[in-house]
KEZA-10675 format. One record per residue (C-alpha): x, y, z; residue in three letters. Coordinates in pm, whole numbers, plus 50000, padded with zeros to 5 digits. Layout:
N
NODE | u | v | w | residuo
NODE | X | Y | Z | ALA
...
//
This chain:
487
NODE | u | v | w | residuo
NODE | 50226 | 48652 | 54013 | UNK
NODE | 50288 | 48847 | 53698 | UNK
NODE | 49994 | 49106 | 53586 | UNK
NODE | 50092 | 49072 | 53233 | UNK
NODE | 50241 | 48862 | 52970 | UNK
NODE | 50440 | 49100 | 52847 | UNK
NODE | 50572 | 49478 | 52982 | UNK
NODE | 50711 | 49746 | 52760 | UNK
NODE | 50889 | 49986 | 53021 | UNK
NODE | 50935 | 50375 | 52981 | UNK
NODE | 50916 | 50430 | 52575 | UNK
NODE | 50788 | 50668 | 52439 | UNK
NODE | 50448 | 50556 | 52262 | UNK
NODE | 50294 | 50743 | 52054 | UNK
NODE | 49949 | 50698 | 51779 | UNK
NODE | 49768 | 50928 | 51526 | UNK
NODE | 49681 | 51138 | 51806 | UNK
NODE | 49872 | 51135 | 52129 | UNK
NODE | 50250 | 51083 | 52235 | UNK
NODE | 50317 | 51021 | 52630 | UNK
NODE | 50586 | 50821 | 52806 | UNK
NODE | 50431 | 50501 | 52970 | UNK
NODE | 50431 | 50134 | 52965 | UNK
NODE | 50231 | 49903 | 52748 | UNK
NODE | 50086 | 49609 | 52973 | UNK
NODE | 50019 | 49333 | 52724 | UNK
NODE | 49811 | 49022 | 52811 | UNK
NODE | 49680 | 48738 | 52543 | UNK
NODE | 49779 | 48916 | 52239 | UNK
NODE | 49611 | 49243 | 52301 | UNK
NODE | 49675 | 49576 | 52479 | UNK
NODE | 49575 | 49542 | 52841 | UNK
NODE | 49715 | 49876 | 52975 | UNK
NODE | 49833 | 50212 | 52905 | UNK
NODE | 50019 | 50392 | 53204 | UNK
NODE | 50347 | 50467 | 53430 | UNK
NODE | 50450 | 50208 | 53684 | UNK
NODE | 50247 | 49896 | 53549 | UNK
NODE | 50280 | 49590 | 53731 | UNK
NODE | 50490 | 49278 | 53646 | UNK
NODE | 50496 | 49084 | 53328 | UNK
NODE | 50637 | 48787 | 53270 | UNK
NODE | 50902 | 48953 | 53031 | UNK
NODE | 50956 | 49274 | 53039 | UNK
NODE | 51123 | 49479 | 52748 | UNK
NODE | 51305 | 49806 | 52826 | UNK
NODE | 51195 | 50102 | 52581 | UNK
NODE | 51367 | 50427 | 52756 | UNK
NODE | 51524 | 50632 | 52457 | UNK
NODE | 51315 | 50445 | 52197 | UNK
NODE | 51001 | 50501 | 52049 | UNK
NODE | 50700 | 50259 | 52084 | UNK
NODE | 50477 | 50292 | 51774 | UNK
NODE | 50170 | 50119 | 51603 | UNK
NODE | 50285 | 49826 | 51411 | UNK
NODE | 50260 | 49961 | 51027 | UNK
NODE | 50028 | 49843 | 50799 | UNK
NODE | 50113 | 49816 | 50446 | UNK
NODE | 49797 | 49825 | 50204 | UNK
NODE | 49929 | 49808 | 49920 | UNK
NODE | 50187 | 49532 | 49831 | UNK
NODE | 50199 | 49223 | 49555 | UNK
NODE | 50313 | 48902 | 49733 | UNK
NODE | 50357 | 48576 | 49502 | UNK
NODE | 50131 | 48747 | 49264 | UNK
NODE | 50159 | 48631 | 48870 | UNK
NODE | 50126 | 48976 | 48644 | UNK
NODE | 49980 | 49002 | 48369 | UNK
NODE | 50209 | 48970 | 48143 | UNK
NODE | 50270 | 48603 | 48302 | UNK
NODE | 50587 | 48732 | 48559 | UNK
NODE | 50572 | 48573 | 48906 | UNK
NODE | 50688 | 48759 | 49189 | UNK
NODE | 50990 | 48701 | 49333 | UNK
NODE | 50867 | 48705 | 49699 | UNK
NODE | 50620 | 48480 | 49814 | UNK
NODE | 50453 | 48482 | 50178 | UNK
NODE | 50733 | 48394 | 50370 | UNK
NODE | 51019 | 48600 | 50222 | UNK
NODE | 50749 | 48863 | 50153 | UNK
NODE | 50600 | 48933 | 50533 | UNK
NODE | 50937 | 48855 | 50694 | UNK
NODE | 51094 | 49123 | 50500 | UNK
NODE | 50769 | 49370 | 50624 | UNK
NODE | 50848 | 49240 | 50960 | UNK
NODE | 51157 | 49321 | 51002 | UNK
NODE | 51079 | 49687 | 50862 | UNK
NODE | 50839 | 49745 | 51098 | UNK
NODE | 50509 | 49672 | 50945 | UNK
NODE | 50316 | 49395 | 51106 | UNK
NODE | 49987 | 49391 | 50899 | UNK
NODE | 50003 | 49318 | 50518 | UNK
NODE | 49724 | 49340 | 50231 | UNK
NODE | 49836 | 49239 | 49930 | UNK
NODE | 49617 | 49138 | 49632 | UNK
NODE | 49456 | 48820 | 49538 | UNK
NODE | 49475 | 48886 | 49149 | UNK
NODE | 49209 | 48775 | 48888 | UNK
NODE | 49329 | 48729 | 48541 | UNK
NODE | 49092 | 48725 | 48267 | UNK
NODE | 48844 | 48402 | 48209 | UNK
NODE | 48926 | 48333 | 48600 | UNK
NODE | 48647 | 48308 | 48883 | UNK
NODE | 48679 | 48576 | 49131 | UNK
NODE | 48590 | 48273 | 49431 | UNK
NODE | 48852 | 48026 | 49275 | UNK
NODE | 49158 | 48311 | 49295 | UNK
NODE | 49064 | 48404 | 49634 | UNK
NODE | 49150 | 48016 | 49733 | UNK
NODE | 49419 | 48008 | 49575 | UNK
NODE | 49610 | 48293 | 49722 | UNK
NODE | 49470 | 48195 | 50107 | UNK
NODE | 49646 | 47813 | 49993 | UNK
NODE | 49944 | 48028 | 49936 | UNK
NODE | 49951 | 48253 | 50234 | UNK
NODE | 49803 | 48039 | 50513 | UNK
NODE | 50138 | 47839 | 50568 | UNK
NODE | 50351 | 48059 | 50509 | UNK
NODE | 50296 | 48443 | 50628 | UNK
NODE | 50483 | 48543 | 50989 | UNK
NODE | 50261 | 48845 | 50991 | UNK
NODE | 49806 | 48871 | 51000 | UNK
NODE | 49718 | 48989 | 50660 | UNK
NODE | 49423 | 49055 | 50456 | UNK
NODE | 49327 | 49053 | 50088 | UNK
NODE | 49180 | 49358 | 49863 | UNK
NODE | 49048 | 49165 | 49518 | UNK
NODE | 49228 | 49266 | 49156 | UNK
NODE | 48908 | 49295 | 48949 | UNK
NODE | 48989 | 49251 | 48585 | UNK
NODE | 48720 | 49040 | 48403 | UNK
NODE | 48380 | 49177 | 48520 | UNK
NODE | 48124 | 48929 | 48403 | UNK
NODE | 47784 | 48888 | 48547 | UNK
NODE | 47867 | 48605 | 48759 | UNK
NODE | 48142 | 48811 | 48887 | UNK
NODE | 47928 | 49141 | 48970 | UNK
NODE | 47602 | 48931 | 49016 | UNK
NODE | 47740 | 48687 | 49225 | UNK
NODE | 48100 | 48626 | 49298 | UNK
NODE | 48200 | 48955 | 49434 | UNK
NODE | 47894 | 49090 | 49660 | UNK
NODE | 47960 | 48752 | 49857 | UNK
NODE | 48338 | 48825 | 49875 | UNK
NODE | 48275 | 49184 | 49996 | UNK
NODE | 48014 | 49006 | 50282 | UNK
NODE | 48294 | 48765 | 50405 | UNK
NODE | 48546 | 49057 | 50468 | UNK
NODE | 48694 | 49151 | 50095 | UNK
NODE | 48578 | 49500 | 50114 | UNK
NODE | 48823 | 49700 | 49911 | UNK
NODE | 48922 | 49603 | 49561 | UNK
NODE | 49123 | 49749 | 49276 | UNK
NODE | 49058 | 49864 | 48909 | UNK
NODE | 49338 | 49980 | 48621 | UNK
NODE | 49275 | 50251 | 48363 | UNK
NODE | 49554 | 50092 | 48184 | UNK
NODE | 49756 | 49828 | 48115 | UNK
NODE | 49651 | 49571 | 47776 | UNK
NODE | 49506 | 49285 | 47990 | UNK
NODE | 49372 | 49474 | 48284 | UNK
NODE | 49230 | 49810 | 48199 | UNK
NODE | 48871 | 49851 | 48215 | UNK
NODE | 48658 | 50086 | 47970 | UNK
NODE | 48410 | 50324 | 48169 | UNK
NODE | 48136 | 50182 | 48120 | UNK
NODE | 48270 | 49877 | 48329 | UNK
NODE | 48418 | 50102 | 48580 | UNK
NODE | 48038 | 50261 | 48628 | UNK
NODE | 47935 | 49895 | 48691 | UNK
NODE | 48203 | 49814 | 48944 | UNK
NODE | 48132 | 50191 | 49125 | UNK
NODE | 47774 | 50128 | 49118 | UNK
NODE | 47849 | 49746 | 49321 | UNK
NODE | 48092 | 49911 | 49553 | UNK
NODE | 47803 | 50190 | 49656 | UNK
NODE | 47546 | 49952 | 49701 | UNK
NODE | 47814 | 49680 | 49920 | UNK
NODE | 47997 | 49931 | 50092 | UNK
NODE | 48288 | 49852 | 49945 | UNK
NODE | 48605 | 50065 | 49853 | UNK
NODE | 48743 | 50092 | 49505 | UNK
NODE | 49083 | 50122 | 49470 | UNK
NODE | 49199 | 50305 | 49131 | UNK
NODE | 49516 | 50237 | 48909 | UNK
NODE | 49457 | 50566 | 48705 | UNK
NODE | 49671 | 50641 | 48396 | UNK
NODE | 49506 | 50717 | 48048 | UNK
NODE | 49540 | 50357 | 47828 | UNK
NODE | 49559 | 50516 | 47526 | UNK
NODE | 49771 | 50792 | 47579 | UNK
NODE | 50064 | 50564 | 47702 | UNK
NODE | 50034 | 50286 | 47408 | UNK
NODE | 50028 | 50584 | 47165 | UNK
NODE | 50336 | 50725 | 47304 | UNK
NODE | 50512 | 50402 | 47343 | UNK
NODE | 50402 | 50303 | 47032 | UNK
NODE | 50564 | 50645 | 46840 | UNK
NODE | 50902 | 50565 | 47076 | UNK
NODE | 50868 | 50177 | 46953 | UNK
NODE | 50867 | 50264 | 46608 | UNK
NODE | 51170 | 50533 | 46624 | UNK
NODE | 51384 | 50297 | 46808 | UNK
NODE | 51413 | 50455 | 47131 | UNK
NODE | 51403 | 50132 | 47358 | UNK
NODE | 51585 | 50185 | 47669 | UNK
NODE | 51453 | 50230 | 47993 | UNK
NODE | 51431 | 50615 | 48006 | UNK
NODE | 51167 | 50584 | 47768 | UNK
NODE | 50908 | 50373 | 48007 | UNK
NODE | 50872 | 50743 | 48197 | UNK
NODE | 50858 | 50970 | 47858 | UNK
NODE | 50529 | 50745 | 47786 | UNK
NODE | 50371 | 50721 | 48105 | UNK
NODE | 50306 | 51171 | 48051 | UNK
NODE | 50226 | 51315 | 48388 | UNK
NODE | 49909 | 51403 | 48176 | UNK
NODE | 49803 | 51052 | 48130 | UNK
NODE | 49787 | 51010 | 48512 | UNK
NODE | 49616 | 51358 | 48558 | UNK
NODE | 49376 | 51301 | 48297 | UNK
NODE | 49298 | 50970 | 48453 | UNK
NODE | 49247 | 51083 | 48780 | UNK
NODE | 49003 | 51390 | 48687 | UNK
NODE | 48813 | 51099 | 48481 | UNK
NODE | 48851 | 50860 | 48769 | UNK
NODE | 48692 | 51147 | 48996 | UNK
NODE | 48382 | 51202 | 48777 | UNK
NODE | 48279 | 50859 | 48776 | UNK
NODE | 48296 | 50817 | 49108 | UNK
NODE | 48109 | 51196 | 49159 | UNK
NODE | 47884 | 51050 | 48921 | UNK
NODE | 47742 | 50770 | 49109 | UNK
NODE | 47859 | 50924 | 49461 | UNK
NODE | 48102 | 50681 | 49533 | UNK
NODE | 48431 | 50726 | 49764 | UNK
NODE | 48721 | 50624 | 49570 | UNK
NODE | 49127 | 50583 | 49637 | UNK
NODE | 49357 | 50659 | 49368 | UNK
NODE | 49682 | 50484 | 49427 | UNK
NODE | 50024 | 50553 | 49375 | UNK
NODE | 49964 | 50902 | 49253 | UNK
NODE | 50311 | 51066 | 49186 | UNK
NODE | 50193 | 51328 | 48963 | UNK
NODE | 50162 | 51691 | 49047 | UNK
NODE | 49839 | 51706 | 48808 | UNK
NODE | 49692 | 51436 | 48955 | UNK
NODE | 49751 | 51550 | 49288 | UNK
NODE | 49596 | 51870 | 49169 | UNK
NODE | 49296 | 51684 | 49113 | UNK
NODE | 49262 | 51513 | 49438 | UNK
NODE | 49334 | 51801 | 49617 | UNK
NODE | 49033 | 52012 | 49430 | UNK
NODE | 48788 | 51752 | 49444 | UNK
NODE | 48851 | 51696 | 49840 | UNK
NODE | 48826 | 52075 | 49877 | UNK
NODE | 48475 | 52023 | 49696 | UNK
NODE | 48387 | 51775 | 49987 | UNK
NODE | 48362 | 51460 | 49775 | UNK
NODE | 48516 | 51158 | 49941 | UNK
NODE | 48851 | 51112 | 49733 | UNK
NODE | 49175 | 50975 | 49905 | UNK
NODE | 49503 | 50949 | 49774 | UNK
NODE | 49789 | 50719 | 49818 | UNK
NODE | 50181 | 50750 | 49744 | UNK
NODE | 50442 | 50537 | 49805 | UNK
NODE | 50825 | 50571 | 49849 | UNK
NODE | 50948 | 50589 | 49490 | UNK
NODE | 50768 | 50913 | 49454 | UNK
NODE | 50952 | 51105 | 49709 | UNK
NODE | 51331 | 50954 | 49687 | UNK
NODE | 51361 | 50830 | 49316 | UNK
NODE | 51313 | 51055 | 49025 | UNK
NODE | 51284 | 50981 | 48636 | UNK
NODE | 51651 | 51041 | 48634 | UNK
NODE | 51713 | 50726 | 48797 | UNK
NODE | 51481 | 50519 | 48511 | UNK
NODE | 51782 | 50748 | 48248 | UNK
NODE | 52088 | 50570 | 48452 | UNK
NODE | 52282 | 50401 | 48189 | UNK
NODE | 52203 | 50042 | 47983 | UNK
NODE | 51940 | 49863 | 48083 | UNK
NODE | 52039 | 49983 | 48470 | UNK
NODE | 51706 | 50191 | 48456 | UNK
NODE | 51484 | 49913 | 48449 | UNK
NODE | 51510 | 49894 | 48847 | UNK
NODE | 51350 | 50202 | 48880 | UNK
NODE | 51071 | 50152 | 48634 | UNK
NODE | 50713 | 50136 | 48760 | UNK
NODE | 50409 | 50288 | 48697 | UNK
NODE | 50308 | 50588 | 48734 | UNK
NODE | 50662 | 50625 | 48719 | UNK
NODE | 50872 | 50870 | 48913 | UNK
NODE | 50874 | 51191 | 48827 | UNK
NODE | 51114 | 51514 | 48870 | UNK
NODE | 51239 | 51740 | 49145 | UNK
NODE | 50935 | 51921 | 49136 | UNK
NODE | 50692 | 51619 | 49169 | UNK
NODE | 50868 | 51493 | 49508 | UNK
NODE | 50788 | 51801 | 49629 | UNK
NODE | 50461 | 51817 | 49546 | UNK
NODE | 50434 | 51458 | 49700 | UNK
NODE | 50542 | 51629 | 49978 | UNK
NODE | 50336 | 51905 | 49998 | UNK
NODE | 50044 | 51609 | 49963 | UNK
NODE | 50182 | 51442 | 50239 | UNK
NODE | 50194 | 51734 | 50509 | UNK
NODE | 49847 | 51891 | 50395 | UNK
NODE | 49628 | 51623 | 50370 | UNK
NODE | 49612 | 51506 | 50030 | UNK
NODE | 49734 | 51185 | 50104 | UNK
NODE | 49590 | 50957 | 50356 | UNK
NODE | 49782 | 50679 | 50324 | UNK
NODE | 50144 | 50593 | 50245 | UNK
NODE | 50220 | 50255 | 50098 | UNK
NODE | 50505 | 50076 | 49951 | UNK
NODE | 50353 | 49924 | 49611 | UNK
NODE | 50621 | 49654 | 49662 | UNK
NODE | 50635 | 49479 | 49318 | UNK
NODE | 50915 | 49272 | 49353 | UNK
NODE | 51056 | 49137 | 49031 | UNK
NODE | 51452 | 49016 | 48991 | UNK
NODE | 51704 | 49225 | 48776 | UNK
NODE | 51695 | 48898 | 48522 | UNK
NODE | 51530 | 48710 | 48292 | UNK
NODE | 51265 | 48549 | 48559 | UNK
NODE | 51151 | 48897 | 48611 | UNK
NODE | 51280 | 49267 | 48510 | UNK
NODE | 51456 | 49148 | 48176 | UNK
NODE | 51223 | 48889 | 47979 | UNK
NODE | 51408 | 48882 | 47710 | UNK
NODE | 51749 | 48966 | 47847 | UNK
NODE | 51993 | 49228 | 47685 | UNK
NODE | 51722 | 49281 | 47437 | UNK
NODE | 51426 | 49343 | 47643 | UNK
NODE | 51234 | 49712 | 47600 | UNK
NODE | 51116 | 49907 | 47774 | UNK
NODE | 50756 | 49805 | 47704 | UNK
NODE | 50870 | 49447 | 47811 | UNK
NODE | 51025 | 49544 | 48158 | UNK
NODE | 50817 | 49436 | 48451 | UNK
NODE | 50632 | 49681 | 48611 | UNK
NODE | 50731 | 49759 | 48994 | UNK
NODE | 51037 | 49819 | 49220 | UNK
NODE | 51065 | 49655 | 49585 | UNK
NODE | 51022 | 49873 | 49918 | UNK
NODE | 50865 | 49657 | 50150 | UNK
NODE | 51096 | 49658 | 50415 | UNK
NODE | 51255 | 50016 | 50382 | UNK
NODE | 50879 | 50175 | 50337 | UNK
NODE | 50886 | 50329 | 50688 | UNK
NODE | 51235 | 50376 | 50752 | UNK
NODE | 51278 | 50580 | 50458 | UNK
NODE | 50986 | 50829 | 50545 | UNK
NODE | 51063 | 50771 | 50924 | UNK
NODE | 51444 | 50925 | 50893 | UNK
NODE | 51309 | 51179 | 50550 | UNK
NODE | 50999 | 51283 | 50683 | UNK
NODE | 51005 | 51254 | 51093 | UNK
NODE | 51425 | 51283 | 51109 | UNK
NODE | 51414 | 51621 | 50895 | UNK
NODE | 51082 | 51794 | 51051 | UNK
NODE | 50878 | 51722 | 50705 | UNK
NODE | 50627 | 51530 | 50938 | UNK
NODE | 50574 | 51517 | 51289 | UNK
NODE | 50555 | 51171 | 51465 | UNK
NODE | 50157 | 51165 | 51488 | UNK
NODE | 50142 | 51213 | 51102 | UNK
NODE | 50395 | 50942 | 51045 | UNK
NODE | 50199 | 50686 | 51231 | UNK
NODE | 49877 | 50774 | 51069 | UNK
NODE | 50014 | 50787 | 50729 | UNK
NODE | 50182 | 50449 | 50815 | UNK
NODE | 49928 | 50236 | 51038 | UNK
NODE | 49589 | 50412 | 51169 | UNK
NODE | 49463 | 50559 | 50860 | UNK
NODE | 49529 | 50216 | 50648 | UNK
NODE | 49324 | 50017 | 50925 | UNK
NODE | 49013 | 50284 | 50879 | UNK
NODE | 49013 | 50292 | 50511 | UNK
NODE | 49034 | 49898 | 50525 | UNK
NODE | 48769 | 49797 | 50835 | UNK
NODE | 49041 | 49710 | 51061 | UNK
NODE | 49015 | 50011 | 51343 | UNK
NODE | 49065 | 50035 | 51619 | UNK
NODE | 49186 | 49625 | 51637 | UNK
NODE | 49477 | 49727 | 51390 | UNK
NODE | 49637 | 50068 | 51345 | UNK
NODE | 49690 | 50239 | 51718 | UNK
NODE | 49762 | 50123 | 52044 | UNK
NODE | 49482 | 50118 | 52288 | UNK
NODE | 49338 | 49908 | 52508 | UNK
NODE | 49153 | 49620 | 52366 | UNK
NODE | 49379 | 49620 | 52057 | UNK
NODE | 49587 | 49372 | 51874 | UNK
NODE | 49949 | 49442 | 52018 | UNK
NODE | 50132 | 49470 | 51709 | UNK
NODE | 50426 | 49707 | 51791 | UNK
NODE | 50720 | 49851 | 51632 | UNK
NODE | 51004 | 49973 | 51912 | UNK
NODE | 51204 | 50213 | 51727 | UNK
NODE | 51546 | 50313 | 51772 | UNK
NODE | 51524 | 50675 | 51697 | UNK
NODE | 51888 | 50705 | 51678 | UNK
NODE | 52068 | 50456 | 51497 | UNK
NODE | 52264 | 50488 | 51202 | UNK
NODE | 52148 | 50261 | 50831 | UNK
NODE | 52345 | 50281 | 50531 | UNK
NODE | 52091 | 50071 | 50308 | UNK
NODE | 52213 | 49781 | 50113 | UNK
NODE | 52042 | 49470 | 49887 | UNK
NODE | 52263 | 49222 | 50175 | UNK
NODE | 52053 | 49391 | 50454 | UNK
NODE | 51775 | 49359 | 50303 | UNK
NODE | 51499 | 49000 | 50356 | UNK
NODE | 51332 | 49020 | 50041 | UNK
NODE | 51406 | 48808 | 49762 | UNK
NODE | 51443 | 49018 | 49503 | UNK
NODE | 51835 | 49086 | 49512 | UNK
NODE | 51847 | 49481 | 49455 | UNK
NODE | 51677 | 49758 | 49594 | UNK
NODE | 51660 | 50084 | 49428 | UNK
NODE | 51754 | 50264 | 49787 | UNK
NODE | 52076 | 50094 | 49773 | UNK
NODE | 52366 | 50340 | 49943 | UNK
NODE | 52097 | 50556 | 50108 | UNK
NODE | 52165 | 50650 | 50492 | UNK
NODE | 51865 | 50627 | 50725 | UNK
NODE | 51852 | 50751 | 51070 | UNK
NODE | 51578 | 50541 | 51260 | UNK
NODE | 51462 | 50197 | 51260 | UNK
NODE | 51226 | 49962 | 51451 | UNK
NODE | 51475 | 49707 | 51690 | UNK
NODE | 51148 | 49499 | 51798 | UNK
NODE | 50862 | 49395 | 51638 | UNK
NODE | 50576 | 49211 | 51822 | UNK
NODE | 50283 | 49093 | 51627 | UNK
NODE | 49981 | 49017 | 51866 | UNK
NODE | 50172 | 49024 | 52160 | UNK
NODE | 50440 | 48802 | 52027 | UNK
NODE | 50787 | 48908 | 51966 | UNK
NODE | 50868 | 48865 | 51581 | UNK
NODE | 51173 | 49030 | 51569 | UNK
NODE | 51427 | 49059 | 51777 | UNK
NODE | 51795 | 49200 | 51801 | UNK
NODE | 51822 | 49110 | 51448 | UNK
NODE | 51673 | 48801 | 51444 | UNK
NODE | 51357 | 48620 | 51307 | UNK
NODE | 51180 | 48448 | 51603 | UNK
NODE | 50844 | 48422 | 51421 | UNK
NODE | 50762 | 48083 | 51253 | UNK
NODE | 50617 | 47979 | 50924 | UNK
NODE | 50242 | 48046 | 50920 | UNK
NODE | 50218 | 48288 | 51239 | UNK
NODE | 49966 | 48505 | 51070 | UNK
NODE | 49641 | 48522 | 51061 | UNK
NODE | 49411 | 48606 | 50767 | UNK
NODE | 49200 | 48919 | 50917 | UNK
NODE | 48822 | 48963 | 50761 | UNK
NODE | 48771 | 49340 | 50687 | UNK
NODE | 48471 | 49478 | 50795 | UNK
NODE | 48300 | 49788 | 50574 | UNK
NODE | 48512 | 50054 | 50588 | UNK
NODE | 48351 | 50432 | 50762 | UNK
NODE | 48542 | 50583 | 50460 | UNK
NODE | 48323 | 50375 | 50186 | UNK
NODE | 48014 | 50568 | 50291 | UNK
NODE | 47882 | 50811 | 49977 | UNK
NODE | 47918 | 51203 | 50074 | UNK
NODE | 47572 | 51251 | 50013 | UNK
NODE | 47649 | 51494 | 49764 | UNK
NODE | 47384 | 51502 | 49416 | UNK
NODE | 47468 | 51504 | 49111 | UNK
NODE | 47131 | 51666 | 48911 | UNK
NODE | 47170 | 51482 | 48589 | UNK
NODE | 47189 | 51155 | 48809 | UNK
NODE | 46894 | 51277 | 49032 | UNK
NODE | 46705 | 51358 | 48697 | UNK
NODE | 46756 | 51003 | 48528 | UNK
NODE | 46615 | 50870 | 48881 | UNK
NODE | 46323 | 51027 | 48918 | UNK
NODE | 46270 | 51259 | 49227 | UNK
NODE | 46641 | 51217 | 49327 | UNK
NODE | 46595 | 50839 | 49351 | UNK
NODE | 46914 | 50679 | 49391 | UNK
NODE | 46986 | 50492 | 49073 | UNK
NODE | 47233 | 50234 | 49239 | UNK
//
């Protein structure tokens, strides 16, 4: 009689902390056993030469999400977590958007009617919070954060989304008191519709001109604003997508002060540059996003974030829009560069990329790539230790990866629906050959072998990372009376 449902043989496995050679013993969906020589399973899958890692978790992705500006995403929940799959990333949580005049509750449905039949990998939702009414802070959202929507994002920009400061203060002040995390789109509003505006009006249009107006200053400013309103109210807070080196500047002193501030990058920071948004015609628009890429310099300092600490987590920001008038190009050959949609894909190719740039060229050893990748997104999110490792008592989601083989990337590879990819031509050493998602094999030799509505939703609890540092602020201690919290 078999011991185990399922037997990986001889890989190497390695988490955040450790790498060993053994077998994983897996039995009804979780991690039964760690060790050499493991009894039978009832399949067995032979890992010798490959590497047997967490399961990555991507935090940060837009899945059949409507922007502002009214553009739908091109992927929805199938196409969207069947292209994560097959990358290697096993755990999705993209965003369940509010639009203004919209109840917080009444979104939240309508994104679990959308994912529910369709996702082949678990995922969870952070909350978009862009109309903050009473019923939404009173009500709405402190029940959201109870039933496992603990992390939710705020913009310091963009015309229908970005919040004033005063607003932001109120959000902070509900995520201290919940325990929840606040995630922060920070670029300075009015710096980047005065510059566009100036470009507007002197007819520079194209592309190129999306990065000359989101200034490396607007996202640095941002940040260090970002940072005092959270220091303010001693509240942790995660500033996403950073690619500046100002803003990373800022992270980097305000950790160093021992206030809880993370940071988050994704792959367009360290393998596209603003020289890609300059290509010629209205070719640039594939690159644009925001914060934008930046220059030689600010990979490298992306870098630099990456291997010392800055960073905790490394998402893809997959915004997946098509090079056409449903998405990228709303009004065609004419379309600005204020008009273009907002985002480039990198769902599938997020840990390949850093796998064969970071791990293949001694930038980051293994440990660091899983944590960057997996562990540290399920502790920010209240998903550790059933996500993000493997250890006994786990989920089994598991990425065997081929260390060696050879990936020129292309669009045609790809199982997104967006029909470019701004990595296209790129050559990858490294990629995951097996995917299992709670014990079951997703993918396999190539091949889907997941069905329609596999995943499961997964409640977050309150995340160790949300707690405040404890650190006083004396004006704030003043207002309060004997150091009285005020929140």
């Amino acid at each position: 009689m078999a011991d185990f449902d399922l037997v990986i043989r001889g890989g190497t496995v390695a988490t955040a902390a450790d790498t060993t050679n053994c077998d994983v013993g897996i039995k009804d969906g979780a991690v039964a056993a760690l060790g050499r020589q493991l009894g039978a399973g009832l399949r067995e899958i032979d890992a010798r030469g490959k590497l047997v890692l967490p399961g990555g978790i991507d935090s940060h992705c837009h899945i059949e999400q409507r922007s502002s500006a009214g553009v739908i995403c091109a992927d929805d929940f199938y196409s969207g977590t069947v292209a994560a799959a097959f990358g290697g990333t096993t755990t999705v949580i993209p965003f369940a958007a509010q639009h203004r005049g919209q109840s917080l509750r009444q979104v939240v449905e309508d994104y679990h009617a959308a994912a529910q039949p369709k996702a082949v990998i678990d995922y969870a939702f952070h909350l978009i919070i862009s109309d903050p009414t009473e019923q939404v802070l009173g009500q709405e959202l402190p029940a959201l954060i109870r039933d496992g929507y603990t992390s939710f994002k705020v913009y310091m920009t963009y015309d229908l989304l970005q919040l004033d400061d005063h607003q932001l203060l109120d959000i902070l002040a509900l995520a201290r008191r919940e325990g929840a995390l606040v995630m922060v789109h920070a670029e300075n509003y009015d710096m980047i519709r005065w510059l566009t505006a100036r470009l507007l009006e002197s007819g520079r249009t194209a592309p190129r001109y999306h990065a000359v107006s989101h200034a490396r200053l607007a996202e640095g400013e941002a940040t260090h604003r970002a940072i005092s309103l959270a220091q303010l109210l001693d509240v942790p807070i995660l500033l996403v997508h950073v690619s500046a080196p100002e803003a990373i500047e800022e992270i980097r002193s305000a950790q160093t002060k021992g206030l809880k501030i993370y940071g988050e990058t994704c792959p367009q920071y360290l393998f596209l540059t603003a020289e890609d948004i300059a290509r010629p015609g209205l070719e640039g628009a594939k690159y644009c996003c925001s914060p934008p890429p930046r220059d030689q310099a600010g990979q490298e300092a992306v870098w630099a974030g990456l291997k010392n600490g800055t960073f905790q987590v490394f998402s893809s920001d997959h915004a997946p829009y098509r090079f056409d008038a449903s998405g990228k190009l709303p009004h065609g050959e004419h379309t600005t560069f204020k008009a273009v949609a907002n985002g480039v894909p990198g769902i599938e190719l997020r840990l390949p990329l850093l796998f064969s740039e970071g791990v293949g060229r001694g930038r980051l050893d293994l440990n660091a790539f899983v944590a960057l990748t997996a562990t540290n997104h399920a502790k920010l999110y209240g998903l550790y230790p059933r996500k993000g490792t493997i250890a006994v008592g786990s989920d089994a989601d598991i990425a065997i990866w081929d260390p060696g083989r050879e990936t020129i990337v292309s669009a045609a590879m790809l199982h997104d629906n967006v029909g470019y990819t701004p990595y296209e031509g790129r050559h990858l050493h490294g990629w995951p050959v097996t995917v299992l998602s709670r014990g079951r094999v997703v993918v396999e030799d190539g091949a889907l072998v997941a069905g329609r509505g596999s995943g499961a939703f997964l409640p977050c609890a309150l995340s160790e990372f949300a707690k405040p540092a404890g650190i006083a602020v004396p004006e704030l201690a003043y207002a309060a009376g004997h150091g009285a919290p005020l929140v």
